[in-house]
C-alpha positions in Angstrom: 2.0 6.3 22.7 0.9 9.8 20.4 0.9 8.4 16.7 0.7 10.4 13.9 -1.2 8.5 10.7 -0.8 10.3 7.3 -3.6 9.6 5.4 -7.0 8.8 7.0 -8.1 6.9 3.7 -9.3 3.0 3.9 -6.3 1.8 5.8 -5.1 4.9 7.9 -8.4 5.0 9.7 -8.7 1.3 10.3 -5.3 1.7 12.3 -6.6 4.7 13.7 -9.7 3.2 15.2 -7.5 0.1 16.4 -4.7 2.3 17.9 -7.3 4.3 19.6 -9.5 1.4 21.3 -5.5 0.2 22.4 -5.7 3.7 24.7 -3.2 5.7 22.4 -3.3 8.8 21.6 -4.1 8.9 17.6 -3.8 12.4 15.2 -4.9 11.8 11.7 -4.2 13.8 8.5 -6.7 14.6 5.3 -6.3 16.7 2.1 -10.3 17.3 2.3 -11.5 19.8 4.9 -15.2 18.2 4.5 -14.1 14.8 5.8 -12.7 16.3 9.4 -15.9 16.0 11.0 -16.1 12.2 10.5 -13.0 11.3 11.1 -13.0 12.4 14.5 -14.7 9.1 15.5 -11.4 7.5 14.7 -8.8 10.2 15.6 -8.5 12.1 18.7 -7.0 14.9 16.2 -7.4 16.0 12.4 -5.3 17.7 10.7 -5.9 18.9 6.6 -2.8 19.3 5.2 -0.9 17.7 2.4 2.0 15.8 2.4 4.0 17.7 0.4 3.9 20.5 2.5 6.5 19.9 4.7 5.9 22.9 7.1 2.4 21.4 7.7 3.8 17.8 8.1 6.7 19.0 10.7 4.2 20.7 12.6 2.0 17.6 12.8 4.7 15.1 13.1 6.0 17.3 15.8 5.7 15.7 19.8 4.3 12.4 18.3 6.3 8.9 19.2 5.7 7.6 15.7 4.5 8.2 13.0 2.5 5.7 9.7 2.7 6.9 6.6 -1.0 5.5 5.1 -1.4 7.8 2.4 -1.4 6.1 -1.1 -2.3 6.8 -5.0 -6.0 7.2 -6.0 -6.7 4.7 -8.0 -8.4 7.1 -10.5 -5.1 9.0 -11.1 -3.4 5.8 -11.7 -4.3 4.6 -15.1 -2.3 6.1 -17.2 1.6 6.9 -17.1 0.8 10.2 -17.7 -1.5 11.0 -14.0 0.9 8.3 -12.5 3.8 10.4 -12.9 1.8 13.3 -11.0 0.3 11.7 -8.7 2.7 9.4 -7.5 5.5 11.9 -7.1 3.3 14.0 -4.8 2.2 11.6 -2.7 4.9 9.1 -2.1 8.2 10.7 -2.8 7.3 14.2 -1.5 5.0 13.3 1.3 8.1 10.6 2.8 10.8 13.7 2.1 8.3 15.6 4.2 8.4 13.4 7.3 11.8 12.2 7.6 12.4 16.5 7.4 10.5 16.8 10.2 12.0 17.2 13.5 12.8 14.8 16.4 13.3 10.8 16.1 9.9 9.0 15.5 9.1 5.3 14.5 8.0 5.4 10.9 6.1 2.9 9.3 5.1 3.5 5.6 3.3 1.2 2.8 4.6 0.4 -0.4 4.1 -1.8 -3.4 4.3 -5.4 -4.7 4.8 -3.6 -7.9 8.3 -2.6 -7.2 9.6 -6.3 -8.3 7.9 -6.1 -11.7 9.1 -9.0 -13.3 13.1 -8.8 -11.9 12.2 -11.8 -9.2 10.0 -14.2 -11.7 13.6 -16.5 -12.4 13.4 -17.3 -8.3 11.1 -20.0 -6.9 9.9 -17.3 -4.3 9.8 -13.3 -4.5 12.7 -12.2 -1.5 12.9 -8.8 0.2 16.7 -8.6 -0.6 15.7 -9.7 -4.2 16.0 -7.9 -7.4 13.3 -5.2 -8.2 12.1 -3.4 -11.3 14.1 -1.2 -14.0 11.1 -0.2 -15.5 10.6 3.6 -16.0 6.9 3.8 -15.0 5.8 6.2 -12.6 4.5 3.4 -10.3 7.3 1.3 -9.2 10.0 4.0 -9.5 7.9 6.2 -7.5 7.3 3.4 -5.0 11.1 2.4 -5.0 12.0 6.6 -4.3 10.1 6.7 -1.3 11.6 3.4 -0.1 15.0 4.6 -0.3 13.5 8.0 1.5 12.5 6.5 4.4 15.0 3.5 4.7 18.7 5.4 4.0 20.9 6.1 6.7 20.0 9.3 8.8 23.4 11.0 7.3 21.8 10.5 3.6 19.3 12.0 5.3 16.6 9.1 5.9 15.0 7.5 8.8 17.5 4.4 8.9 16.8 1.8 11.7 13.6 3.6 12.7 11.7 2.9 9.8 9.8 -0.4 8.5 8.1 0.0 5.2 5.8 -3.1 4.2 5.8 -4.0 0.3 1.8 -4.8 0.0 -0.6 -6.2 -2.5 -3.5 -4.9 -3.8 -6.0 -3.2 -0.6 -9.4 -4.0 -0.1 -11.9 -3.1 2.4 -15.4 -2.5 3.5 -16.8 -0.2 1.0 -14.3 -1.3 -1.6 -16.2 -2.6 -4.5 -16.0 -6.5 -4.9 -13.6 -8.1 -7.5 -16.7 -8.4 -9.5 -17.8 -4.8 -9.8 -14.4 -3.6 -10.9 -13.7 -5.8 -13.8 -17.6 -4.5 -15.0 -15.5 -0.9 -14.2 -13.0 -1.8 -16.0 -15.0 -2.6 -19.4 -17.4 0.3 -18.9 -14.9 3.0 -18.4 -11.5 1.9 -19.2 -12.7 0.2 -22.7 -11.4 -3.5 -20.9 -8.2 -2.4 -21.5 -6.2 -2.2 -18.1 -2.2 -0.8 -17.1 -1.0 -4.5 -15.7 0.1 -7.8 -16.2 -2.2 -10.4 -17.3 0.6 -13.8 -16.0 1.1 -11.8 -12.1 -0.2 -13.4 -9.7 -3.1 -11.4 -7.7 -2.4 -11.0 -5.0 -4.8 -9.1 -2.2 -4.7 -7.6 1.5 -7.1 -7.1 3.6 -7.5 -4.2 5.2 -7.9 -5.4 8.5 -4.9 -7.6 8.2 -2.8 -4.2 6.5 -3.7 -2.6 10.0 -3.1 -5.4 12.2 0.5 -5.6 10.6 1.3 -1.8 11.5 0.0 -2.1 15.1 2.5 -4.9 15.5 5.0 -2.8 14.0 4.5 0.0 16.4 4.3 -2.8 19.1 7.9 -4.7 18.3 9.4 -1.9 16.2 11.1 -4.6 13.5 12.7 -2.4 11.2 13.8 -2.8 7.1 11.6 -3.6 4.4 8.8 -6.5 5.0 6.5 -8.2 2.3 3.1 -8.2 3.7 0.3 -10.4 1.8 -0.9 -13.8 2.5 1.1 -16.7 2.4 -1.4 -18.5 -0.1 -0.6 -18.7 -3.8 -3.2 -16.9 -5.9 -4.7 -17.5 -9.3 -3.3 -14.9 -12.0 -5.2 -11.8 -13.0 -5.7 -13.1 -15.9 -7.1 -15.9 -14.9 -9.7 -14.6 -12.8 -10.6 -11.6 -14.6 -11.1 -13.2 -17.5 -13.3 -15.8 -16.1 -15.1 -12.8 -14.3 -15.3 -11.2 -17.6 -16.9 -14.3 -19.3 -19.7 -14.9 -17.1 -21.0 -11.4 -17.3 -21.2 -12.3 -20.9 -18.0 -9.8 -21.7 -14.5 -10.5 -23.6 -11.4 -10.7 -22.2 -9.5 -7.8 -20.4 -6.7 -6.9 -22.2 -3.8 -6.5 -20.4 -1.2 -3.2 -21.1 1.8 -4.6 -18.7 2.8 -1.1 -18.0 3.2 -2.3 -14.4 4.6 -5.4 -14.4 4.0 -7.7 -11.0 6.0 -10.7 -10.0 4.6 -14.0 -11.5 6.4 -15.7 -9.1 5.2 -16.5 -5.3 5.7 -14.3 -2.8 7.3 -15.2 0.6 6.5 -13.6 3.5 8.9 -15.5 5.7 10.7 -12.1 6.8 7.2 -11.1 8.2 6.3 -14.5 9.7 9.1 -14.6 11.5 8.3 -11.3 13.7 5.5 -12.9 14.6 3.0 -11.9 12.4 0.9 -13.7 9.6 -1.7 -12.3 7.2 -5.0 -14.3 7.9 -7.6 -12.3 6.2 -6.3 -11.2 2.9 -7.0 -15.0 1.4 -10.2 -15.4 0.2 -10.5 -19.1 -1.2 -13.8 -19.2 -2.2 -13.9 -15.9 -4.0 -10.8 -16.7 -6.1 -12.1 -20.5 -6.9 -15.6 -19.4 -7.7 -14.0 -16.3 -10.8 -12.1 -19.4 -12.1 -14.4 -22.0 -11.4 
């Protein structure tokens, strides 16, 4: 199989290397012409390009069986509503208009958000795929909630219909990510400890080897629609954690903006399960018990 992935960040080369030790045949995209050379370790191709350009994205997309959509928001550009409005436009919305442009019929897979319930599911006992989402006006979930509907409407409203799977993921972490730890001390020394989310939603985490285990089984079974993807455990809150983080390095409480509002509820990933695949990384017990311990 020739796979296309679109955005050789943290989770786009992890597939990468893992579709590549399968024996496919793996192209990889990045917007920074000085990472190329070390990224071919992972992809058998780079391309630089952006996702916006759709010329650039037809001709890569162009001869490849499928195609995963890994590119996300830089965290950096994220915390105010302000760079999310930029940011998130250009990277979800015009990067999935891009691909489903592009010529020929390949298998999409994309990554969204959590975020895209906000607080709409918090009156049901679990969060549901067919469930209510967000009406809030932040760049984050609407942005988010655009690309969805890009990828997922019928080909003659000009999306990828029943070729397309988009996973609805927590928070991503990874080798080289800093612990849970290091960003709340970010948080305080740069942010002022005031942060864009919700203090009562539940954190909830995904590995990144479990984030690229899910879209290798994608490619494998082809399941189709939109999937929660997270662990199956019920997490403390942020709140909860942080602030317990926050204490024992001798520092107040976060305060918490809920510009993007997160379901408080528990999420199910029964829809997911039921493919045949379950998170089994993302969970990290002793972690979690030791912030709020």
């Amino acid at each position: 199989m020739r796979v296309l992935v679109i955005g050789a960040g943290l989770v786009g080369t992890e597939v990468g290397a893992r579709l590549k030790a399968l024996g496919h045949e793996v192209a990889g995209t990045t917007t920074t012409p000085g990472k190329v050379d070390g990224l071919r370790e992972h992809f058998d191709e780079v391309y630089v390009l952006r996702g916006s350009d759709k010329e650039a994205v037809a001709a890569a997309v162009a001869g490849h069986d499928a195609v995963v959509v890994a590119a996300g928001p830089n965290a950096q550009k994220a915390m105010t509503p302000e760079d999310r409005a930029v940011s998130y436009k250009e990277i979800l919305v015009d990067t999935a208009e891009s691909v489903v442009a592009a010529d020929g019929a390949p298998y999409l897979v994309a990554l969204s958000s959590l975020s895209v319930y906000g607080d709409a599911a918090d009156h049901l006992a679990e969060v549901v795929e067919d469930g209510p989402v967000t009406d809030s006006t932040d760049a984050s979930p609407t942005m988010f909630l655009a690309m969805e509907r890009t990828y997922l409407a019928p080909p003659e409203s000009g999306g990828a219909g029943d070729r397309a799977v988009v996973f609805r993921c927590g928070d991503i972490f990874g080798a080289g990510d800093p612990p849970i730890e290091a960003k709340v001390g970010m948080a305080h020394q740069y942010l002022g400890g005031s942060v864009p989310f919700s203090g009562d939603a539940l954190f909830y985490r995904l590995a990144v080897e479990d984030a690229a285990d899910a879209i290798v089984h994608a490619l494998e079974t082809r399941i189709t629609g939109l999937h929660n993807l997270t662990h199956a455990e019920v997490p403390p809150t942020n709140a909860a954690l942080f602030d317990a983080i926050s204490a024992a390095q001798g520092l107040p409480a976060l305060v918490y903006r809920d510009e993007i509002a997160s379901p408080k509820s528990p999420i199910s990933v029964a829809k997911l399960s039921a493919t045949g695949f379950t998170a089994s990384r993302s969970y990290d017990a002793a972690t979690l018990e030791a912030g709020i311990s």
